[in-house]
C-alpha positions in Angstrom: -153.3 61.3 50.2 -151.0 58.7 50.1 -149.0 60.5 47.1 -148.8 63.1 49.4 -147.2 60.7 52.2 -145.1 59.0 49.9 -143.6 62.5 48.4 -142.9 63.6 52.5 -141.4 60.1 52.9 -139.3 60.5 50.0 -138.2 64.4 51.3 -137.8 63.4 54.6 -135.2 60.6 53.4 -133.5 62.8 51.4 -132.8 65.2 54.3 -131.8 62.6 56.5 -129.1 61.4 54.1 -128.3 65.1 53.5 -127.3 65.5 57.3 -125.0 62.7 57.3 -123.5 64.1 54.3 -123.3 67.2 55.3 -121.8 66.5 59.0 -119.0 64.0 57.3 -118.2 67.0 54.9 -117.9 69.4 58.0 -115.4 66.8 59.0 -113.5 67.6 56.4 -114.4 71.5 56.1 -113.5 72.2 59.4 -109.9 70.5 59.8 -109.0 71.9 56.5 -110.0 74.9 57.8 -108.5 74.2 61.1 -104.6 73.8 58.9 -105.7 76.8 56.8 -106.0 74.9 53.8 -107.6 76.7 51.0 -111.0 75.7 50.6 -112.7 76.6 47.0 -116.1 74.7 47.1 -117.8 72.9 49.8 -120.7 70.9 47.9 -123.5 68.8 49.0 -124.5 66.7 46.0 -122.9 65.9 42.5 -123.9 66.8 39.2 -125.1 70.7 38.3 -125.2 72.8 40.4 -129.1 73.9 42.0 -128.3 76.3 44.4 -124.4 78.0 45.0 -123.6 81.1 47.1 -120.2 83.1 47.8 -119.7 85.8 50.7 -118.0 88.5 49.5 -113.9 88.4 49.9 -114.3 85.0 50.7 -112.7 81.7 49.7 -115.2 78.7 49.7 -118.1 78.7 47.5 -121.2 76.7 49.3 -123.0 74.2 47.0 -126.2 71.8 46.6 -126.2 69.9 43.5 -128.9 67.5 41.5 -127.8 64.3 42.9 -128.2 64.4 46.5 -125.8 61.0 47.1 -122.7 62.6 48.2 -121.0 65.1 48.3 -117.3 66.7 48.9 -114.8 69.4 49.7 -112.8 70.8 47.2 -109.3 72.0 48.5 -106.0 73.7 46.3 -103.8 70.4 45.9 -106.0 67.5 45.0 -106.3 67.9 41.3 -108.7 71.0 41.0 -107.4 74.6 39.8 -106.7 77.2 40.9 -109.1 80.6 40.3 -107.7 82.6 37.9 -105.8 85.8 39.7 -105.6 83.9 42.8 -101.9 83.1 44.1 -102.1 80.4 46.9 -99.2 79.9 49.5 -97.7 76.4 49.2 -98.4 76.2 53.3 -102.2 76.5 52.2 -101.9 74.0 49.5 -103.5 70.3 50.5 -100.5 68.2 49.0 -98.1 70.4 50.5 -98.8 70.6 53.9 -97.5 67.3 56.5 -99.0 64.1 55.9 -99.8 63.6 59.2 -102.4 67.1 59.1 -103.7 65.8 55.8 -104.5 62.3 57.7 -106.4 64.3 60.4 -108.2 65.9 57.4 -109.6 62.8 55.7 -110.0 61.1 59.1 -112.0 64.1 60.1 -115.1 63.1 58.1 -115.7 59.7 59.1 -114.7 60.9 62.8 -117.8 62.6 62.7 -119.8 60.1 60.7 -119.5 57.9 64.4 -119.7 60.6 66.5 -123.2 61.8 64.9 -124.4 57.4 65.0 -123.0 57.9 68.8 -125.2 60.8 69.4 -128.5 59.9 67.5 -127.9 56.4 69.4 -128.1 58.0 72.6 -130.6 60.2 71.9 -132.9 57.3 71.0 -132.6 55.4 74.0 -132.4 58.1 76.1 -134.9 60.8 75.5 -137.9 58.3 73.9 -139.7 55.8 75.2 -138.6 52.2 74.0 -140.8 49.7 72.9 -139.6 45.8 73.9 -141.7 42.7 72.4 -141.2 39.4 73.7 -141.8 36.1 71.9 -141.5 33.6 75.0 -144.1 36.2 77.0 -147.0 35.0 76.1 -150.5 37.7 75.8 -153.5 35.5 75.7 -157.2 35.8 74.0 -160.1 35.1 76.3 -162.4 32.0 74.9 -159.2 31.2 72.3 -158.3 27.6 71.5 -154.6 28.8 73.3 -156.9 29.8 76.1 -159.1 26.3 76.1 -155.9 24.6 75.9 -154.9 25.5 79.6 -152.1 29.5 78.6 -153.3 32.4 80.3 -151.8 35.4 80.4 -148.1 35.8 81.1 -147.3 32.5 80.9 -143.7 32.2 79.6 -143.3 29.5 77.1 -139.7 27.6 75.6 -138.9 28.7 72.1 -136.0 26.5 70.5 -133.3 28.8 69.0 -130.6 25.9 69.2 -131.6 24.0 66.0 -130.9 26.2 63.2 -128.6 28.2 65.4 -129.2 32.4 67.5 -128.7 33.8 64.1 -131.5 31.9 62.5 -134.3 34.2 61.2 -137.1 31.8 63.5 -137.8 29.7 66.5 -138.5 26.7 66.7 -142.3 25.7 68.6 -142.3 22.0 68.1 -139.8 19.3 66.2 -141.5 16.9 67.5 -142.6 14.2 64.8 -144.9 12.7 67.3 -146.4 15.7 69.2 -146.2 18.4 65.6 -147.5 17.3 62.7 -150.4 18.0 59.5 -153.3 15.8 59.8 -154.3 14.4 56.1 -157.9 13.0 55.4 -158.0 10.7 52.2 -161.6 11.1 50.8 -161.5 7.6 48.8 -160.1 5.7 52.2 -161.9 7.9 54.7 -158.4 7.5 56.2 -156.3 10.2 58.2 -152.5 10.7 58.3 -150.2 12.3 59.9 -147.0 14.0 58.5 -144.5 15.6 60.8 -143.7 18.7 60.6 -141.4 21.7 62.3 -143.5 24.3 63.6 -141.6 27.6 63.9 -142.7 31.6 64.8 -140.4 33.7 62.3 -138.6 36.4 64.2 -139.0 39.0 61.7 -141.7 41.6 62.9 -144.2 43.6 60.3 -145.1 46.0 62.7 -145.2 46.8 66.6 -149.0 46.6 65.8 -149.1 43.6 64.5 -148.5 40.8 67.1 -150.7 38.0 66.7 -149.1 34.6 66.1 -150.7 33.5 63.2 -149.0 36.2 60.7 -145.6 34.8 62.0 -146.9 30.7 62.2 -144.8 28.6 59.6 -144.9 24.8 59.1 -141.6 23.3 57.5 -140.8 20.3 55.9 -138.1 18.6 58.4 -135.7 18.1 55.4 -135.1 21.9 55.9 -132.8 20.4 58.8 -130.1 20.0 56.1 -130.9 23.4 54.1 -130.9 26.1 56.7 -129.9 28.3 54.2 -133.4 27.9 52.6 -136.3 27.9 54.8 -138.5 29.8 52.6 -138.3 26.4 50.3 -139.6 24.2 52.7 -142.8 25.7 54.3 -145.2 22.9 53.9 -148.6 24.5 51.9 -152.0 23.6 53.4 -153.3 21.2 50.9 -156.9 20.8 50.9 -156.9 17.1 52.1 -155.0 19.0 55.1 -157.6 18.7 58.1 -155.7 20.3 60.9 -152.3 20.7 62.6 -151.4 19.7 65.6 -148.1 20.7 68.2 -147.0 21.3 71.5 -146.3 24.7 73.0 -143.6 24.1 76.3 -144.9 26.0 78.9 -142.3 27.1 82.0 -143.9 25.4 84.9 -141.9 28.2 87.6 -141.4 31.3 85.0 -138.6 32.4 87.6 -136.8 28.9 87.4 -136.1 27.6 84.1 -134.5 24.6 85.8 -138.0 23.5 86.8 -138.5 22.5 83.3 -141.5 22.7 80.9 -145.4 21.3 80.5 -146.4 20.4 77.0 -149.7 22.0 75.9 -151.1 20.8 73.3 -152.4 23.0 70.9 -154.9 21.6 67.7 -155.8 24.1 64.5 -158.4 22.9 62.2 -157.7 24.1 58.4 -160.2 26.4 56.7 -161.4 28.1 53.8 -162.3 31.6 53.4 -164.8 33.0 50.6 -162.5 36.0 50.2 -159.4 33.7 49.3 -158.3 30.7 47.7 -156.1 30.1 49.7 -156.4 27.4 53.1 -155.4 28.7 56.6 -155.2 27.5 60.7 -157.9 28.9 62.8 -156.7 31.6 65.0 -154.5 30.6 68.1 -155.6 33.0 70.2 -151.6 34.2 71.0 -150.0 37.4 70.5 -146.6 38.7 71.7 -145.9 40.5 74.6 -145.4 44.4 73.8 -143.8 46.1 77.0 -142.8 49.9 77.0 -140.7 51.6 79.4 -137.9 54.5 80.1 -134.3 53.9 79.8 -132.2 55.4 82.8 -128.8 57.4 82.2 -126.9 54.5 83.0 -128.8 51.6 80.6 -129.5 54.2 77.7 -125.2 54.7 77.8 -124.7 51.0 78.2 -126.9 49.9 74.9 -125.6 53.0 72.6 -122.3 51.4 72.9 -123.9 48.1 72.0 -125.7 49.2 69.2 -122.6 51.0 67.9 -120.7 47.3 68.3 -123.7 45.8 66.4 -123.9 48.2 63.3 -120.1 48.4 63.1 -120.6 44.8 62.7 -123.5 44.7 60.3 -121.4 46.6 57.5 -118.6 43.8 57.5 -121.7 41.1 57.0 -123.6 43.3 54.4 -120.0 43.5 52.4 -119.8 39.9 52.7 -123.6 39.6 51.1 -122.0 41.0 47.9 -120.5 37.9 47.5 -122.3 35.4 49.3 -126.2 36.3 48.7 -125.6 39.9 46.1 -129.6 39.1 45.1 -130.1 40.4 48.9 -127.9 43.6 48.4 -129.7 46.7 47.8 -129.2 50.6 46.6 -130.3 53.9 47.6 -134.0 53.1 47.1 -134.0 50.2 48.6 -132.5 51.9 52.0 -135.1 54.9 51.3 -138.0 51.7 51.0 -136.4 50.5 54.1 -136.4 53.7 56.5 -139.7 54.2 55.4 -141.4 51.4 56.3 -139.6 51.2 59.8 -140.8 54.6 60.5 -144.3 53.5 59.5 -143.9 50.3 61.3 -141.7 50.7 64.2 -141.8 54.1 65.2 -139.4 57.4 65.4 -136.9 55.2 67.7 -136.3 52.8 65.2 -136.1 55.1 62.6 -133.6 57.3 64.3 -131.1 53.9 65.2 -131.7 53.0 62.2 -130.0 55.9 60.6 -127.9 55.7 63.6 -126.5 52.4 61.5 -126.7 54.2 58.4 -124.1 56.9 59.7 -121.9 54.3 61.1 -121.9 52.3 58.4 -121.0 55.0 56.0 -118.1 56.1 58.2 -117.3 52.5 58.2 -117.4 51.9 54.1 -115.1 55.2 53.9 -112.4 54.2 55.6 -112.2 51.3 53.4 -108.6 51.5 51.2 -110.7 51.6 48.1 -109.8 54.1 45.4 -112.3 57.0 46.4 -113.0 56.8 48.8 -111.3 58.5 52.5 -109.6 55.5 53.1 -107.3 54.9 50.1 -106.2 58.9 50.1 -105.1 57.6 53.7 -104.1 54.3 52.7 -102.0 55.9 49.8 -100.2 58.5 52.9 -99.0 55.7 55.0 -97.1 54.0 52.0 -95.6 56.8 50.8 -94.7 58.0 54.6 -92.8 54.3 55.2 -91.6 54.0 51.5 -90.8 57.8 51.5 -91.4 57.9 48.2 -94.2 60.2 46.5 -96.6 58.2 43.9 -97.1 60.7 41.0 -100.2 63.0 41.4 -100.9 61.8 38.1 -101.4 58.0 38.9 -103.2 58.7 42.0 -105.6 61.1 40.2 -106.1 57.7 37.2 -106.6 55.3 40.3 -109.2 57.5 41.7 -110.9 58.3 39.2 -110.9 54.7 38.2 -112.2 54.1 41.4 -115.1 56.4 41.6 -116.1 55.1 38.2 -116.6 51.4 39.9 -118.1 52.9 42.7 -120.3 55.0 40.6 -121.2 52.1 38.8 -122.1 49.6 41.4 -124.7 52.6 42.5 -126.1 52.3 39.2 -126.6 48.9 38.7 -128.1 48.5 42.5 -129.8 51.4 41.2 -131.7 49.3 38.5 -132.0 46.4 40.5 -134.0 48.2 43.2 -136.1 50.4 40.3 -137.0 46.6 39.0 -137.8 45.2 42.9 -139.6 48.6 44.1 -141.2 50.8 41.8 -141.4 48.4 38.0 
């Protein structure tokens, strides 16, 4: 059974990232088209050929090939022959028509790359229920130490996002060195200690299903003060001369004004040990997040599509960065298949669907980039020649993109190997 979900997983990836191919080639297509350049193959794919039809008379041969990662439109003019016994106008010929119709052309496809991330954006906030989970919103556990400790229901607590900064992957419960700390018990001494610590709830979610506090609990060293960069370095292990841990929650005495300030509730875990596991653990808290569901109207389902379109046009300029600052973090096509996956199993069709919302963006994005290539240098290489008014020789522009695709191709492979090592090895 689960071969059998894993094989529709993989399909249904692969016709996702077949329908922002194909709509960015229908960019393309359709302009060309449009300017009545002649049009010999549209192909979804690279590598040989699986399936390929002609209509009779006609011009453009459509095409789905083995390696489902691309694909293109193959017009008279950019380095492809001509059939044999076919004579083609020069007004029909891609590098002979204006430079500004053969801008609209490559524009076309990543035009449509942002309209599709605009529609399935809108779509998803619109037309599905949406799903909002709140840390500071606080869903207690009758008979639960959090309970015992004085939190019902709905209380609104104070979570510290200022420390490590909004972009910081947790926030912070207690800092505290008097109020947060591990509780040591020396056997030979029959002595206790206490060792600060930083108590922090990550912000990363497994699951809308999952909510309870402990799976998100973490206990950090406060040296990780000076290495934000590594917080997975300083989690502080439960030992097993570790007795307990004990911190502070800050509880909003008015919930509808902040500026009444916060109550400490003091909240102690005692440290077991389970017969299934080796390994030490708090006792339950008794917390879990707030999960609230609810309808967009017209007017807020138009106001966040245009957010999320900000925030994954964003995103693409941070991932590039991650080549160079963090490339361990990058990933390739299986690590973005990996990735859809599990959000659909995890978070639902609504993520899924912005999620490839980001996808499209990003891919519209990446192509408009003046890399050799891709959209964006065949446009990059039209403006220079339109201000130098000078033509660079087919020739060299067919060397630089082919030199080009080469790199690109070869980046693919190596995150390829990278992700068959992480994922499937």
């Amino acid at each position: 059974m689960d071969f059998l979900f894993n094989f529709l997983y993989i399909l249904l990836f692969v016709f996702c990232l077949s329908i922002l191919i194909i709509v960015h080639e229908l960019g393309h297509f359709a302009m060309a088209k449009a300017f009545r350049v002649y049009c010999l193959e549209f192909s979804i794919g690279f590598g040989p050929k699986l399936l390929s039809f002609k209509r009779k008379n006609a011009e453009t041969r459509f095409s789905l090939r083995s390696i489902p990662f691309g694909g293109y439109v193959s017009m008279v003019g950019e380095g492809t022959e001509t059939p044999d016994g076919v004579s083609i106008d020069d007004s029909r010929n891609f590098s002979k028509i204006k430079k500004w119709k053969r801008s609209i052309i490559l524009v076309a496809g990543v035009t449509m790359n942002a309209l599709l991330a605009l529609l399935v954006f809108f779509v998803s906030e619109s037309c599905f229920m949406q799903t909002s989970i709140s840390a500071s919103h606080l869903v207690v556990s009758e008979t639960s130490i959090a309970a015992n400790a004085g939190l019902v229901n709905d209380n609104l607590i104070h979570l510290d996002s200022e420390t490590f900064g909004e972009d910081a992957p947790i926030y912070v419960v207690d800092k505290n060195p008097e109020t947060a700390y591990y509780t040591y018990f020396n056997v030979t001494t029959e002595e206790s200690t206490n060792v600060p610590v930083f108590v922090v709830l990550s912000r990363s979610m497994s699951s809308y299903s999952q909510l309870n506090w402990n799976d998100y609990l973490y206990y950090l060293d406060p040296e990780v003060i000076n290495d934000v960069d590594h917080l997975e370095d300083h989690i502080v292990p439960i030992a097993e001369d570790v007795i307990s841990v004990t911190f502070n929650i800050s509880k909003y005495v008015d919930p509808e004004n902040a500026e009444a300030g916060t109550t400490p509730v003091q909240i102690v875990l005692e440290a077991k040990t389970s017969l299934n596991s080796p390994n030490r653990y708090f006792e339950d808290i008794g917390l879990s997040f707030y999960s609230h569901q609810y309808w967009n109207t017209f007017s807020q389902a138009n106001e966040k599509t245009w957010k999320l379109m900000g925030e994954s046009s964003i995103a693409i300029f941070k991932g590039i960065g991650s080549l160079f600052t963090s490339p361990q973090s990058v990933g390739g096509i299986i690590a973005v298949g990996f990735v859809t996956t599990s959000t659909l199993q995890n978070f639902g069709f609504v993520s899924f669907l912005q999620l490839w919302g980001l996808i499209s963006i990003n891919l519209a994005i990446i192509n408009l980039l003046p890399f050799p290539g891709l959209d964006g240098w065949q446009i990059f290489v039209l403006i220079f020649e339109s201000i130098s008014r000078k033509e660079i020789p087919s020739k060299v522009k067919n060397i630089v993109s082919t030199v080009g695709i080469i790199l690109l191709f070869a980046l693919m492979f190596v995150l390829l190997i990278k992700d068959v090592f992480l994922f499937i090895i």
